[in-house]
C-alpha positions in Angstrom: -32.3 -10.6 1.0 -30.8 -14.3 1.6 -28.7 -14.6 4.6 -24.9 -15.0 4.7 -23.8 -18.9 4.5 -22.4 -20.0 7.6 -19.3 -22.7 8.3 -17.9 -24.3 11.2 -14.0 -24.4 11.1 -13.2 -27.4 14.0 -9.5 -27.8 13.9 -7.3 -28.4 17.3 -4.5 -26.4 15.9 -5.4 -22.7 16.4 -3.3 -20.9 14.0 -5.2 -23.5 11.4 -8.5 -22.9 12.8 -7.9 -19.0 12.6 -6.0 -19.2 9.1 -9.1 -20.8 7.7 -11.7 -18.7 9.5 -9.9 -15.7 8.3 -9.9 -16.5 5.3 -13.4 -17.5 4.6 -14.4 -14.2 6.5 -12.9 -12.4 3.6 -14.5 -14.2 1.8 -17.8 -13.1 3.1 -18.7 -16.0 4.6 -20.8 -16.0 8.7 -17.8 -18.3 10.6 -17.3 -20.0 13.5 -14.5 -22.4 15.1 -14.4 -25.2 17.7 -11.5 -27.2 18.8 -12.7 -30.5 19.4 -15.7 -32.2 18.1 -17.2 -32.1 21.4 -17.6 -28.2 21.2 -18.6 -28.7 16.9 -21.2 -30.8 18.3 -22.2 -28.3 21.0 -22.1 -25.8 18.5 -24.2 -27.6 15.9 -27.6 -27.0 17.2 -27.0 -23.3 17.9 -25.2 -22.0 14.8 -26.3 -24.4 12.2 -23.8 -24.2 9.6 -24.4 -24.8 5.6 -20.5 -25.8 5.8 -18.4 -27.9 8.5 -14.6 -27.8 7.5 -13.1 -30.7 9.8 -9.5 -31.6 10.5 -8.9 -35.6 10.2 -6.3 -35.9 12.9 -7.9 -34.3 16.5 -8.0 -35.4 19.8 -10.9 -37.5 21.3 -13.5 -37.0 18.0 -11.6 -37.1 14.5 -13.0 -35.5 11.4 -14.1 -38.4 9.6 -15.8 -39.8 12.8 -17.4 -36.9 13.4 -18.2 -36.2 9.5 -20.2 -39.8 9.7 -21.8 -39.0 12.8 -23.4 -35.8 11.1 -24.4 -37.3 8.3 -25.6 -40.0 9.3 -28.5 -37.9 11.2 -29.0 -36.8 8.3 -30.8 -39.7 7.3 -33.1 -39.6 10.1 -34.3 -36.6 8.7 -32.5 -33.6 10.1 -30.2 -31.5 7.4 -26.6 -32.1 7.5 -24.5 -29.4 6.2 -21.7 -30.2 3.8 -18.1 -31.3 5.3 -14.7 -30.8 3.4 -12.5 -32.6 5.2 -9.0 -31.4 6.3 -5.5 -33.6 7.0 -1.8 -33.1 6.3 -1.4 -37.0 5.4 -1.6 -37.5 1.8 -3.5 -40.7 0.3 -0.3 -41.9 -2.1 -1.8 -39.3 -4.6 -4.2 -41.8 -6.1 -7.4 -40.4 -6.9 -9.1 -43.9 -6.0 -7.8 -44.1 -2.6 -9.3 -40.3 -2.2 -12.6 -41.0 -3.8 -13.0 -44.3 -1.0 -12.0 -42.2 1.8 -14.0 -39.4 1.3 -16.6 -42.1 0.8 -16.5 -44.4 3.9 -16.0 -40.1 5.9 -19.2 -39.3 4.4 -17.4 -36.1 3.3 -18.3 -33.9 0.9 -14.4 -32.9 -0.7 -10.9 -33.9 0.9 -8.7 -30.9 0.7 -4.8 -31.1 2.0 -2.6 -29.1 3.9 -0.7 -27.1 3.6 -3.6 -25.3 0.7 -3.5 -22.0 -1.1 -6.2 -20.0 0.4 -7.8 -19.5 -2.9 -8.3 -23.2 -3.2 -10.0 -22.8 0.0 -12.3 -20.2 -1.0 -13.2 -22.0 -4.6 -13.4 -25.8 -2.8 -16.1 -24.0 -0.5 -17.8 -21.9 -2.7 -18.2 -25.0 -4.9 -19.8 -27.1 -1.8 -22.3 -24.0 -1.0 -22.2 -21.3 -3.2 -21.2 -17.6 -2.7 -21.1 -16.1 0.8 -24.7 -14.4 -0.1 
């Protein structure tokens, strides 16, 4: 029987980071949260998530820095999970301005906030499937 598909919520704001973790939980996904990237990298290595869902606007480690950072060990070999990034500012609405951001983040999908949390649940079943 394959194993539930595990994600790492890292948002600073904990009624986001619950919201979402909640949510995908119902969902049937195996999920974790950090508050900083510090602890999502801490928590990397242990848990080992198919799915990182990062803020953009944090304290010390942003999403898109972090997002890089993990995928770019990636290319020395080591998996990277998928990332669908997270931020309340919104890129003028132009799709081009998305596509090059989620681009240069090395993200996966871009999804804004506030979302419905069906959008949630299809964005990250499109990046990894069903919960099992």
């Amino acid at each position: 029987m394959e194993r539930a598909k595990r994600i790492l919520v890292v948002d600073d704001e904990p009624n986001v980071a619950e919201l979402v973790t909640r949510s995908l939980e119902v969902a049937g996904y195996v999920v974790r949260s950090a508050r900083d990237g510090e602890h999502a990298v801490r928590t990397l290595g242990v848990f080992a998530p198919h799915l990182l869902v990062l803020d953009v606007i944090m304290p010390g480690e942003n999403g898109y820095r972090l997002s890089r950072a993990i995928k770019s060990n990636a290319r020395q070999g080591r998996a990277a999970p998928k990332v669908l990034l997270l931020t309340g500012r919104r890129l003028d609405d132009d799709p081009e301005r998305e596509r090059i951001f989620i681009e240069f983040s090395l993200a996966d999908d871009l999804l804004y906030k506030p979302f419905e949390i069906a959008e949630l649940q299809r964005r990250v079943a499109s990046l990894i499937g069903p919960a099992r």
